[in-house]
C-alpha positions as CSV (number, residue, x, y, z in Angstrom):
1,X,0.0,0.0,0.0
2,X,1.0,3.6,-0.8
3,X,1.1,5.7,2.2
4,X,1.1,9.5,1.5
5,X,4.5,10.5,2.1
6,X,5.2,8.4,-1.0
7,X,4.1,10.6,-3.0
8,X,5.5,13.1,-5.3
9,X,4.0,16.2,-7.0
10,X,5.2,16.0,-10.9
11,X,3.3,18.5,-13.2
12,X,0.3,19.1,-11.1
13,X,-0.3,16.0,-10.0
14,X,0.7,13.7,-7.9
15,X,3.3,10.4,-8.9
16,X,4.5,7.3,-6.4
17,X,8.2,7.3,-5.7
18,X,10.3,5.4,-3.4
19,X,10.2,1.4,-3.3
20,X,6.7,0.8,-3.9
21,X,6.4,-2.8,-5.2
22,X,9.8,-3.7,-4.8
23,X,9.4,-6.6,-2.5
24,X,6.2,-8.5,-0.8
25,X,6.2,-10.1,2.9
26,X,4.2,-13.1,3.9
27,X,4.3,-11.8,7.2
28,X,4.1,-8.9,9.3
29,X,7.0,-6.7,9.0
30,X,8.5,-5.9,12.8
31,X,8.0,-2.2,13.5
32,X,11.4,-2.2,15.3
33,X,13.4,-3.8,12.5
34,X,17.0,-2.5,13.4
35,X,15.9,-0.4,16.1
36,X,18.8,-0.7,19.1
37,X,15.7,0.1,21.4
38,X,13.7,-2.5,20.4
39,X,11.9,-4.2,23.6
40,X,12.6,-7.7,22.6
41,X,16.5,-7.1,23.6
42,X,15.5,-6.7,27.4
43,X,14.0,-10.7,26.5
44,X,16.5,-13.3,27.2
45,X,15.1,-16.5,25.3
46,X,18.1,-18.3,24.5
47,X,16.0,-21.2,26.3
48,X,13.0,-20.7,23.9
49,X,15.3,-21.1,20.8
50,X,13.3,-24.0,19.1
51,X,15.4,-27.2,17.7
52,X,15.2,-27.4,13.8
53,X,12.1,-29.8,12.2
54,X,13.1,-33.5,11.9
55,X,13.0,-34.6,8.5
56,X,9.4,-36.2,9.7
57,X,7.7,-33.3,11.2
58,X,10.1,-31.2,7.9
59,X,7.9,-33.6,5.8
60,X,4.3,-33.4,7.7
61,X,4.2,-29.7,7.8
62,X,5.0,-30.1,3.6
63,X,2.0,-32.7,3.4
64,X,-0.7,-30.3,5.0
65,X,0.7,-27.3,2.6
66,X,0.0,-30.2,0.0
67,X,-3.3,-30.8,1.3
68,X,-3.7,-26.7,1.9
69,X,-3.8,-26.3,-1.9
70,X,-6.3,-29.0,-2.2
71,X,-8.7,-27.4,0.3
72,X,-8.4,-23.8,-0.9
73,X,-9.0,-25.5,-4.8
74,X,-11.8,-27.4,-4.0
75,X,-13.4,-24.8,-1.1
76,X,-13.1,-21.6,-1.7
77,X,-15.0,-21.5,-4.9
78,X,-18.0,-22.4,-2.6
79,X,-17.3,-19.5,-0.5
80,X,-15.2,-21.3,2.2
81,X,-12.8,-18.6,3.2
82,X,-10.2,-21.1,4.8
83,X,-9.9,-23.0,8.0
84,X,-11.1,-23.3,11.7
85,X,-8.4,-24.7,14.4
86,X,-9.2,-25.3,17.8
87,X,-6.5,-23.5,19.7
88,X,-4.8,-26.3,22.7
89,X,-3.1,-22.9,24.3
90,X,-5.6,-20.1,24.3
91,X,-9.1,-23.1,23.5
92,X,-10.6,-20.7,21.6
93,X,-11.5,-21.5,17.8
94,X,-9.3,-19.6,15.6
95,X,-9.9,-18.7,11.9
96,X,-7.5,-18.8,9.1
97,X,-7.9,-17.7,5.9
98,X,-5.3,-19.9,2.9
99,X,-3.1,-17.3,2.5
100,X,-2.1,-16.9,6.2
101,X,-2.4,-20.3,6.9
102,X,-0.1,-21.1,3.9
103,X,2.1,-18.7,5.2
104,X,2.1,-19.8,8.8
105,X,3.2,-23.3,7.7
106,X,6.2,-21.9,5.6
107,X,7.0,-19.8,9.0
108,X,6.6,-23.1,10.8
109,X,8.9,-25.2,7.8
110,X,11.8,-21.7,8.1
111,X,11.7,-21.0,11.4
112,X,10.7,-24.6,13.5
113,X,8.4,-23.2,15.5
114,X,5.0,-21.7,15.2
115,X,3.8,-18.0,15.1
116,X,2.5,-16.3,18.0
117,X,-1.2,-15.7,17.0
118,X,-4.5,-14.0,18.0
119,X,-8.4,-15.0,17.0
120,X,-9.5,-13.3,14.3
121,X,-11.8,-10.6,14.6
122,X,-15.0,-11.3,14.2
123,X,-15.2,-13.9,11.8
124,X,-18.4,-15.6,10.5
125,X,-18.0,-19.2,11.2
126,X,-20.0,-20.2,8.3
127,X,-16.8,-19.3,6.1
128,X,-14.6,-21.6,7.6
129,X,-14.2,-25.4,7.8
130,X,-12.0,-27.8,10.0
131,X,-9.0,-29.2,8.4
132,X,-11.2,-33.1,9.0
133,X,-13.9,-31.4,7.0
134,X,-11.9,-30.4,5.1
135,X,-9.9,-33.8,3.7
136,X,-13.2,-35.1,4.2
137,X,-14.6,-33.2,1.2
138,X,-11.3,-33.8,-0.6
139,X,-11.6,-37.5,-0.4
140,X,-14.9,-37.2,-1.3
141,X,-14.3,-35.5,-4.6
142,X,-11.6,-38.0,-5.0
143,X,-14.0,-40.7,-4.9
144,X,-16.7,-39.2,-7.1
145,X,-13.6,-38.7,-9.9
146,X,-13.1,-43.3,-9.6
């Protein structure tokens, strides 16, 4: 997204300069990115420094993306806008659309461990699915194509 200051005036109107477009994140980008007063400093979590993926949990976590890009191919023309995951730490449902559940799991395969995450806001639960629902209707369609 442009933000103002981005902008240029060139002739009487107004042109985008600076590095619009120049690269796209998959995540969030940290706010104090290089910042030598960054709060996270004052955190010691050298014991919270997670071991890499073994080649098995490496390969799981590359089978559910697999089976991501089923769900989202088969779903979301029906209006399912991603998927529902009950939440073992907070036990609250959360919602995840493809693209940031695709994203989490290639944050989960680069950095062996999982984001730090927060429910949606309020999502309608109609637009969501569980992930059994989910290979459910996959192996359904399967079957219909035999």
């Amino acid at each position: 997204m442009l933000v103002w200051h981005n902008y240029r005036r060139a002739g009487g109107t107004f042109v985008a300069s600076g590095s619009y477009g120049r690269s796209v994140h998959d995540e969030p980008i940290d706010p104090f990115a290089g910042d030598p007063a960054d709060p996270a400093f004052a955190v010691d979590d050298s014991e919270e420094r997670p071991l890499p993926l073994s080649p098995a949990e490496r390969q799981d976590v590359l089978d559910d993306m697999a089976d991501l890009e089923v769900f989202e191919t088969l779903l979301a023309p029906r209006g399912i806008r991603g998927l529902v995951v009950d939440c073992e730490d907070c036990r609250i449902p959360h919602y995840f659309a493809w693209d940031l559940l695709r994203s989490n799991l290639k944050h989960l395969l680069d950095a062996g461990r999982a984001r730090v995450h927060e429910p949606a806001f309020d999502p309608d639960p109609n637009d969501y699915v569980t992930w059994e629902y989910a290979r459910g209707y996959a192996d359904g369609h399967q079957d219909s194509l035999s």
